[in-house]
C-alpha positions in Angstrom: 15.1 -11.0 -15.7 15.9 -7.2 -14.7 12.0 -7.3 -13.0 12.5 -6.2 -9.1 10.9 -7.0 -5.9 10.0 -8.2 -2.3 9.8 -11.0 -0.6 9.3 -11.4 3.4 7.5 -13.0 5.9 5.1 -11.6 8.2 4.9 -13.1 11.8 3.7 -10.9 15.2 2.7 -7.8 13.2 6.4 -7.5 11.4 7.5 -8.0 8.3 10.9 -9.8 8.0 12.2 -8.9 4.6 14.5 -9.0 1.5 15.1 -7.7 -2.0 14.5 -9.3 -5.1 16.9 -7.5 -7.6 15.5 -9.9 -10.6 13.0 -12.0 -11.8 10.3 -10.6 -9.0 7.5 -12.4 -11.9 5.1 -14.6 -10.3 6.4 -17.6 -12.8 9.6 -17.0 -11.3 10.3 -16.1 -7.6 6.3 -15.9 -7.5 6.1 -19.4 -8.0 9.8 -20.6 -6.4 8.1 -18.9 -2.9 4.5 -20.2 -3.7 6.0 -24.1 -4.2 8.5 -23.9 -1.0 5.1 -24.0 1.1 3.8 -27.7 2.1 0.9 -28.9 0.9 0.7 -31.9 3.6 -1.2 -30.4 6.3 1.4 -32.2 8.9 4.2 -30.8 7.0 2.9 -27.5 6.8 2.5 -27.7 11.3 6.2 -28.4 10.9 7.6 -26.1 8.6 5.2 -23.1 10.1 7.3 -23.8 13.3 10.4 -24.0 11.6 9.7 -20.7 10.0 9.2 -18.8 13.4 12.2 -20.5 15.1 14.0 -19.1 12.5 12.7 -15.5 12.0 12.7 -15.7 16.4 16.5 -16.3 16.3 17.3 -14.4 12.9 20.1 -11.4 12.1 17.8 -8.6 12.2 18.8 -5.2 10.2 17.4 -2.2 9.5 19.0 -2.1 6.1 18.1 -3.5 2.9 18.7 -7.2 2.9 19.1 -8.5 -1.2 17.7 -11.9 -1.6 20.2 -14.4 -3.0 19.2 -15.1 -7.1 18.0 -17.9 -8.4 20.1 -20.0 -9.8 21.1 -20.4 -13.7 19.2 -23.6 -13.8 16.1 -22.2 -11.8 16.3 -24.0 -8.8 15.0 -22.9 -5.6 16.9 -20.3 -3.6 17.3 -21.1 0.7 15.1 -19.4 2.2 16.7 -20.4 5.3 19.9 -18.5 4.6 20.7 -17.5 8.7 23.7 -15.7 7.8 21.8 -13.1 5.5 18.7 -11.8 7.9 16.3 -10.2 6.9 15.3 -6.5 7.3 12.6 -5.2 9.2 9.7 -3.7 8.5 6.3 -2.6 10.7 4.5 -0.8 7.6 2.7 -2.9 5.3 2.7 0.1 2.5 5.5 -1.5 0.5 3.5 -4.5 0.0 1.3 -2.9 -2.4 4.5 -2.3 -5.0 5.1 0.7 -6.5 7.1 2.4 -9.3 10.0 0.7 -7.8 9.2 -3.0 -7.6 6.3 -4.5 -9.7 5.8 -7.7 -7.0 5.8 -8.5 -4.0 5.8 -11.5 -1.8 4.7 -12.4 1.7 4.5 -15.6 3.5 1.9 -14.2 6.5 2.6 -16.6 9.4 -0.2 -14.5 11.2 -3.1 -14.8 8.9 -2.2 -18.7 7.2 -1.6 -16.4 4.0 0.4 -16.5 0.8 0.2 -12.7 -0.2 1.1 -11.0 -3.5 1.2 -7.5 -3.8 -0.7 -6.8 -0.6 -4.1 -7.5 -2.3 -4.1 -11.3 -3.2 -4.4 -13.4 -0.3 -4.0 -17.1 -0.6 -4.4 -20.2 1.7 -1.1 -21.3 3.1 -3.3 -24.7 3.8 -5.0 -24.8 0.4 -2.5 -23.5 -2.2 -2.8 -23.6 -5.6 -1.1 -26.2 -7.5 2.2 -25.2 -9.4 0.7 -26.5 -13.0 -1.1 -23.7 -13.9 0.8 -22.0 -11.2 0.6 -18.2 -10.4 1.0 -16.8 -13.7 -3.2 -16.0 -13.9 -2.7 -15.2 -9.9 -5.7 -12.3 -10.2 -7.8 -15.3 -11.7 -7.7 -18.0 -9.4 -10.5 -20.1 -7.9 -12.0 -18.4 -4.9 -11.0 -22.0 -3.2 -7.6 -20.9 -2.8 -8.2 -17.3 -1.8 -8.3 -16.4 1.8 -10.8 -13.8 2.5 -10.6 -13.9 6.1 -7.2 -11.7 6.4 -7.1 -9.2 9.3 -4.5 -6.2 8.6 -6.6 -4.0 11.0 -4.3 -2.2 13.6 -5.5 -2.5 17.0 -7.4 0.7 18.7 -5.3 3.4 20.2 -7.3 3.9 23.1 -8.6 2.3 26.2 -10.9 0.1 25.1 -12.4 -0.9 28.9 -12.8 3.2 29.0 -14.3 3.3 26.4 -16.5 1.0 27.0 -17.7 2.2 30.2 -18.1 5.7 29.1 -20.6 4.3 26.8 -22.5 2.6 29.6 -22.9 5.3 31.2 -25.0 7.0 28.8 -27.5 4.1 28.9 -27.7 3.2 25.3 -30.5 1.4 23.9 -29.9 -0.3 20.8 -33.0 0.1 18.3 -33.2 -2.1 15.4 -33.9 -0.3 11.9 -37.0 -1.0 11.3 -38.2 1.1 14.4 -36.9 4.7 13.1 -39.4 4.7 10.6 -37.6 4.6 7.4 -39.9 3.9 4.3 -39.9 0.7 2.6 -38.3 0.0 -1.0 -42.0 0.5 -2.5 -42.7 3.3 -0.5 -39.8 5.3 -1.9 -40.0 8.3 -3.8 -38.7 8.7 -7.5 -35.9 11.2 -5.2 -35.3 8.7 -2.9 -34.8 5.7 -5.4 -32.6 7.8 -7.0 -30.4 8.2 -4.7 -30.2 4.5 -4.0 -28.9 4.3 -7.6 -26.5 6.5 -7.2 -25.1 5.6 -3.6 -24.8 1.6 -4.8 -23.2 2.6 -8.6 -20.4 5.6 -6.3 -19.9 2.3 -3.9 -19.4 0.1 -7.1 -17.2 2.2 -8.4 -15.1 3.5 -5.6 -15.3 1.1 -2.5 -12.9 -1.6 -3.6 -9.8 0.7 -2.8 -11.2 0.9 0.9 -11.1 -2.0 1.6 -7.8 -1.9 2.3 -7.9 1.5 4.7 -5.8 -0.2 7.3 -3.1 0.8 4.7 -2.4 4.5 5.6 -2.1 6.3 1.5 -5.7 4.3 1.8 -7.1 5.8 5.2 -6.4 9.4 4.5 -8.9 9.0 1.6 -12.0 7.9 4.0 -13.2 11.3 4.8 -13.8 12.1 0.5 -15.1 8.9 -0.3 -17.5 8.9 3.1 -18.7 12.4 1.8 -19.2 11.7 -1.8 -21.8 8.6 -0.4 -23.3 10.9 1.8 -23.9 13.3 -1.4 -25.3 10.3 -3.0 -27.7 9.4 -0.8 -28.9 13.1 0.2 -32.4 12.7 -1.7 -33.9 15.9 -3.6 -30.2 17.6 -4.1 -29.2 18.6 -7.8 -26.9 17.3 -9.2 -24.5 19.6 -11.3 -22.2 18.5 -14.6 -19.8 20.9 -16.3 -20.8 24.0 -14.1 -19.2 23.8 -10.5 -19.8 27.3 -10.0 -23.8 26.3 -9.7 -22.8 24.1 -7.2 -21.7 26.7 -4.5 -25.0 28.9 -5.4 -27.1 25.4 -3.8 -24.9 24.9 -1.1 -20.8 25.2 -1.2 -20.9 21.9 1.1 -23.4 19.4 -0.2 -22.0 18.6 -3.5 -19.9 15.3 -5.1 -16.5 15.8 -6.3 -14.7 18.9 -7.2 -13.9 19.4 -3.8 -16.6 20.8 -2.5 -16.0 18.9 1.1 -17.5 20.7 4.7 -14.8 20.1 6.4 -10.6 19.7 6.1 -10.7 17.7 9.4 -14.2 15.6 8.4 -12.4 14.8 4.3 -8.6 15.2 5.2 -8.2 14.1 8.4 -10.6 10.8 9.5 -8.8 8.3 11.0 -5.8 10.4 11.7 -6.4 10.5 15.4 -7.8 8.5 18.3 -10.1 10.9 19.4 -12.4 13.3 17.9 -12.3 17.3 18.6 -16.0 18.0 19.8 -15.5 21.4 20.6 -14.6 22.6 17.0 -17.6 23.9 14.6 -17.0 24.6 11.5 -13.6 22.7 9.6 -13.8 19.8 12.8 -15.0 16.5 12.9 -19.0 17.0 12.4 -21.2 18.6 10.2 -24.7 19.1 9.6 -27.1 17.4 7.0 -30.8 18.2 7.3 -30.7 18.4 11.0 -28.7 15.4 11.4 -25.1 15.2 13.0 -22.8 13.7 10.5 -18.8 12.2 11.1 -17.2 10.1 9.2 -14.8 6.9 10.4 -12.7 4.1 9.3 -14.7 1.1 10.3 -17.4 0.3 12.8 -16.7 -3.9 12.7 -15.3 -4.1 15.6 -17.1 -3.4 18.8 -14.6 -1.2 20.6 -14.9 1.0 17.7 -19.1 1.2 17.7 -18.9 2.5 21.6 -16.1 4.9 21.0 -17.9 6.6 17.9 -21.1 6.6 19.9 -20.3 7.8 22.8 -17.8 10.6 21.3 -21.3 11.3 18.8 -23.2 12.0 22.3 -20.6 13.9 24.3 -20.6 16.6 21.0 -24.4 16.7 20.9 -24.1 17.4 24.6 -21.4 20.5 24.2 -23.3 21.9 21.4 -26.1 22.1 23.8 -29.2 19.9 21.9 -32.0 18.6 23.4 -32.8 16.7 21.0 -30.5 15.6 18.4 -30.3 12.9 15.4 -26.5 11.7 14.4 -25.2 9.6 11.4 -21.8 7.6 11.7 -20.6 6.7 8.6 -17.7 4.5 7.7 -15.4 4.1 4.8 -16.1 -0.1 5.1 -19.7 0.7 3.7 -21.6 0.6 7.5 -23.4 2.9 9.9 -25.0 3.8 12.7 -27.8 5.8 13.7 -27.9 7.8 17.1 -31.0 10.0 18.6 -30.9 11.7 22.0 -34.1 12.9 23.2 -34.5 15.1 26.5 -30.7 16.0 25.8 -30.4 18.8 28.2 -32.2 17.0 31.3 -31.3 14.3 33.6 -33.7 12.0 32.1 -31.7 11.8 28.8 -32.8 9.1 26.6 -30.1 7.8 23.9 -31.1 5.4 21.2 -28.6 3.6 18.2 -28.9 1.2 16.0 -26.8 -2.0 15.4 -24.1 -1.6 12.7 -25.8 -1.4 9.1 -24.7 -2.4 5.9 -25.2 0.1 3.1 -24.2 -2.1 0.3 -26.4 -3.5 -2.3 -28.3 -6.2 -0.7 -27.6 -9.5 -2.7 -30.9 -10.8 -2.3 -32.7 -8.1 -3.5 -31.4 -7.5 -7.0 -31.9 -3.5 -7.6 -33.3 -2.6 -3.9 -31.4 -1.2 -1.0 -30.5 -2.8 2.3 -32.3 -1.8 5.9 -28.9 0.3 6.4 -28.8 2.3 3.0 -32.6 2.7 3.6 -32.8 4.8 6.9 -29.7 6.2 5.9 -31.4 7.8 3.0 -34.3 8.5 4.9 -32.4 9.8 7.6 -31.3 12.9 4.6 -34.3 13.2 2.9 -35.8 16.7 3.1 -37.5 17.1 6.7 -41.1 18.2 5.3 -41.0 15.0 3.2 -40.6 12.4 5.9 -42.1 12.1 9.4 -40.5 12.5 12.6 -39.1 9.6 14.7 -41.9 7.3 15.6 -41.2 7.8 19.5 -40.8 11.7 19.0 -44.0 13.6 19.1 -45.3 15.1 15.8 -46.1 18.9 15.0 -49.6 19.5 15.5 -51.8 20.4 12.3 -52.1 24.0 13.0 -48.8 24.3 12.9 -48.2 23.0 8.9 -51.0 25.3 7.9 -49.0 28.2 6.6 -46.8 26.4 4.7 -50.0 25.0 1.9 -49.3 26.5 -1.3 -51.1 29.7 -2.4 -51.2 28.3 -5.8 -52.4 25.4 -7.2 -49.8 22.6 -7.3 -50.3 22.1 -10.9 -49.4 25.8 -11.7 -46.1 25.2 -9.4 -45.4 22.5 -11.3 -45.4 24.1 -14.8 -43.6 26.7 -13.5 -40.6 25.0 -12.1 -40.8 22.7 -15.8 -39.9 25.3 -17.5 -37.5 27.0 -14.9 -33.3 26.7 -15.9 -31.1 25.6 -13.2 -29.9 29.1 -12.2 -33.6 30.3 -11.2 -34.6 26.7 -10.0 -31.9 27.2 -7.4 -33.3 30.8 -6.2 -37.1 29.0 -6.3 -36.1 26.4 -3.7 -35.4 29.0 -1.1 -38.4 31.4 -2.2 -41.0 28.9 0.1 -41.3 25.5 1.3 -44.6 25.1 -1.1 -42.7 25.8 -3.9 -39.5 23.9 -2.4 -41.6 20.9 -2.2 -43.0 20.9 -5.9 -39.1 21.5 -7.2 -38.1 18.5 -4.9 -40.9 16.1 -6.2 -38.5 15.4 -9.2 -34.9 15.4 -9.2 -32.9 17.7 -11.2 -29.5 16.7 -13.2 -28.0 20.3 -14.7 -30.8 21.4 -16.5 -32.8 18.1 -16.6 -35.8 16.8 -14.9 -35.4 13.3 -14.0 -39.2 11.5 -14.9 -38.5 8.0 -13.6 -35.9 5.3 -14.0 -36.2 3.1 -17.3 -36.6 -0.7 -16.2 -33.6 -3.6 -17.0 -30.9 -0.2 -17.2 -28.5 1.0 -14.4 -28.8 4.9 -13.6 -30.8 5.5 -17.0 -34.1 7.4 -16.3 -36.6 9.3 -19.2 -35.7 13.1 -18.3 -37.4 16.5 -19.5 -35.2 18.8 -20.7 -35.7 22.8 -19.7 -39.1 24.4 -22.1 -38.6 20.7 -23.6 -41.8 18.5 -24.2 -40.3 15.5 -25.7 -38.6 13.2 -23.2 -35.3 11.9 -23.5 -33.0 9.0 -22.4 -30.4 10.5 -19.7 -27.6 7.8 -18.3 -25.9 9.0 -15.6 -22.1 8.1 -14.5 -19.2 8.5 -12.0 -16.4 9.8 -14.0 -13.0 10.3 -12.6 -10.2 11.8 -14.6 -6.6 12.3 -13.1 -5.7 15.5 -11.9 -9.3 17.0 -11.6 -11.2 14.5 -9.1 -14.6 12.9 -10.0 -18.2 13.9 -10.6 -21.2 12.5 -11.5 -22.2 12.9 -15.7 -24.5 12.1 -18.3 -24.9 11.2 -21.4 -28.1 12.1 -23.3 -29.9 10.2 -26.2 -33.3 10.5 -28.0 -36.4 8.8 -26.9 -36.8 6.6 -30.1 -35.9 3.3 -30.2 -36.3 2.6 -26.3 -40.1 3.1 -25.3 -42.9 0.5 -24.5 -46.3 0.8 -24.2 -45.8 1.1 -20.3 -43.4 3.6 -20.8 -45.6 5.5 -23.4 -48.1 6.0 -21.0 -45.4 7.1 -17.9 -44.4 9.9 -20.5 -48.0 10.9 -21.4 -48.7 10.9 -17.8 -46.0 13.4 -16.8 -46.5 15.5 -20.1 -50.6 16.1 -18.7 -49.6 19.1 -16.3 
């Protein structure tokens, strides 16, 4: 009975609410609140009403209000009590619980929602019956669940500004397929890899952002936005147990252990209205193989897509690039790609795509979606992917110093039997030899041979001055107190081969 909790309703925005110093289960006040609702759709017109006469005319405090308790023989507390009021709120934090309470309730006049501890969302007009009742309240049908809930605070600019700001640049909107990102069986081993990884890190870590509108939420956007873009960087090593390897790659383009660009990019997204395009490094941008990155909150609503656009354009225009490829990335899972051409000059040409989805694509079991696709094509390593198809490509001559002095097949060999520590000094010794370390992707001291069929993120790997292959399964791990970071788990070859397989290892072992 000592179980505490909330109760309110939620009408225009506000939260009109009281304490619930006992029995805050879902079998009790859970259920009491749940079966005061009507379920005759004429009743339910009436009572709505009823509800917002009375919260309209109700004593209003900015103290804690306690909830009258049940009574001995269970029976069904007045909700209408006038002469008690409610308290109100305008945050919607307390609705998730806490150490304090374990439940909370909400009757959400605004969305036609019955809502229990800010993440379960039912249909005011389609509730659940009281026999099973609430106690399963995670578990119940998706009949009764509302999924169409909008907690989204409304933009804190100008939208009609905004909007013609963005005009003014004279946008056209370029559907994916035309920036010439490869299809899902054109993809390297690199760039299927990082597929993998980008759908298992959204998986694992996107359902908590789906509820950014909640602030604790929103201030995590900027390190969940930069551990996807790790992800889907192609051709980057990946590091386990050794974060000191990571800074001798690139202190900035590493998951987890805090390796962020940025403290305004992974601290500070969504904080403010308006981003700062005149700071470099610790501001709202950074670079990525020659692309522009920021990160934001959402992009699904349209006043949102023009104001990250055009703010993406104004900061390619201070920093002076005539040409210029950006990446917008949200914590909902979506981007957008911008390109300015002729930059500098009055006959500037910008070009964007729609909003993508980066999510696993449901109808392509195991292959990525148009938006995770040019998104990871966007960050693969310039020499390994062409230019834009309306951008004008280098001319032969012009490639011809970079063909390797070696044969590839000696490069290769090399690099086999090269630890992590040197294969981080070969990448930067030439772009020959950058290119034959980048044809395979490296985890610690592993060499990733391809990705074993029917398994998620398990691959045959080499390890270093190793011939015989073995079965590496890699994994977001987060621990508290130290972050997350991607690991592994190795096991021996036997037991897991077939003959295709067989012959994939042979293949690779013929160098």
């Amino acid at each position: 009975m000592g179980t505490s909790g909330y109760f309110a309703y939620r009408y225009r925005g506000k939260y009109y609410r009281r304490y619930l110093s006992c029995d805050a289960y879902p079998s009790g006040y859970g259920q009491h609140f749940a079966d005061a609702i009507p379920r005759d759709p004429s009743i339910l017109e009436e009572w709505i009403a009823d509800r917002i006469r009375i919260l309209e005319n109700a004593k209003i405090s900015n103290e804690e209000v306690v909830h009258p308790d049940l009574s001995e023989d269970g029976s069904f507390s007045d909700l209408n009590d006038d002469a008690l009021g409610y308290e109100l709120r305008e945050d919607l934090e307390w609705t998730l619980a806490g150490n304090e309470v374990e439940y909370t309730y909400v009757i959400d006049l605004d969305n036609r929602a019955f809502t229990i501890n800010g993440t379960t969302h039912l249909k005011l007009d389609n509730m659940p019956p009281s026999d099973p009742g609430l106690r399963r309240y995670r578990k119940l049908p998706s009949q009764y669940l509302n999924t169409t809930v909008n907690f989204w605070p409304s933009p804190a600019f100008n939208i009609e500004e905004r909007q013609k700001l963005y005009e003014s640049v004279n946008p056209i909107v370029t559907p994916a397929v035309e920036w010439g990102a490869h299809t899902w069986d054109r993809l390297s081993i690199s760039q299927r890899l990082s597929v993998d990884l980008t759908h298992h890190l959204i998986s694992k870590t996107s359902g908590e952002m789906a509820s950014a509108h909640i602030p604790s939420i929103r201030e995590k956007t900027g390190r969940f936005c930069w551990d996807i873009l790790c992800a889907a960087t192609s051709s980057v090593p990946l590091f386990y147990d050794n974060p000191n390897l990571q800074s001798r790659w690139n202190g900035s383009l590493s998951s987890g252990h805090g390796n962020f660009p940025s403290y305004g990019m992974c601290y500070k997204t969504g904080d403010k209205a308006f981003k700062d395009v005149e700071r470099g490094y610790r501001g709202d941008y950074c670079w990525v193989r020659g692309c522009l990155v920021t990160f934001c909150v959402r992009l699904s609503e349209h006043a949102y897509v023009v104001h990250e656009i055009e703010q993406m354009v104004q900061k390619m225009r201070h920093d002076e690039h005539p040409e210029c490829l950006g990446i917008i990335l949200s914590s909902q899972q979506e981007i957008i790609a911008v390109a300015v051409d002729d930059g500098l000059e009055p006959t500037r040409q910008v070009r964007h795509t729609p909003v993508l989805d980066i999510r696993p694509n449901p109808d392509k079991p195991g292959q990525a979606s148009d938006g995770l696709l040019l998104l990871v094509h966007l960050l693969s390593p310039p020499l390994s992917v062409s230019p834009l198809p309306w951008r004008s490509r280098p001319s032969q001559s012009s490639l011809m110093w970079s063909r390797p002095r070696l044969p590839l097949e000696i490069l290769q060999h090399i690099i086999r039997y090269t630890n992590t520590t040197d294969y981080l000094s070969l990448c930067r010794a030439s772009r020959s030899i950058r290119s034959a370390c980048l044809a395979n992707p490296r985890f610690g001291d592993y060499t990733i041979l391809y990705k074993l069929p029917k398994h998620e993120l398990t691959y045959a790997a080499r390890y270093v001055d190793k011939d015989k292959p073995l079965v590496l399964t890699i994994y977001w791990h987060h621990t508290p107190f130290h972050g997350a970071s991607w690991k592994a788990r190795v096991s021996p070859w036997e037991g897991v081969q077939d003959s295709s397989d067989k012959a994939n290892v042979d293949e690779t072992k013929a160098d």
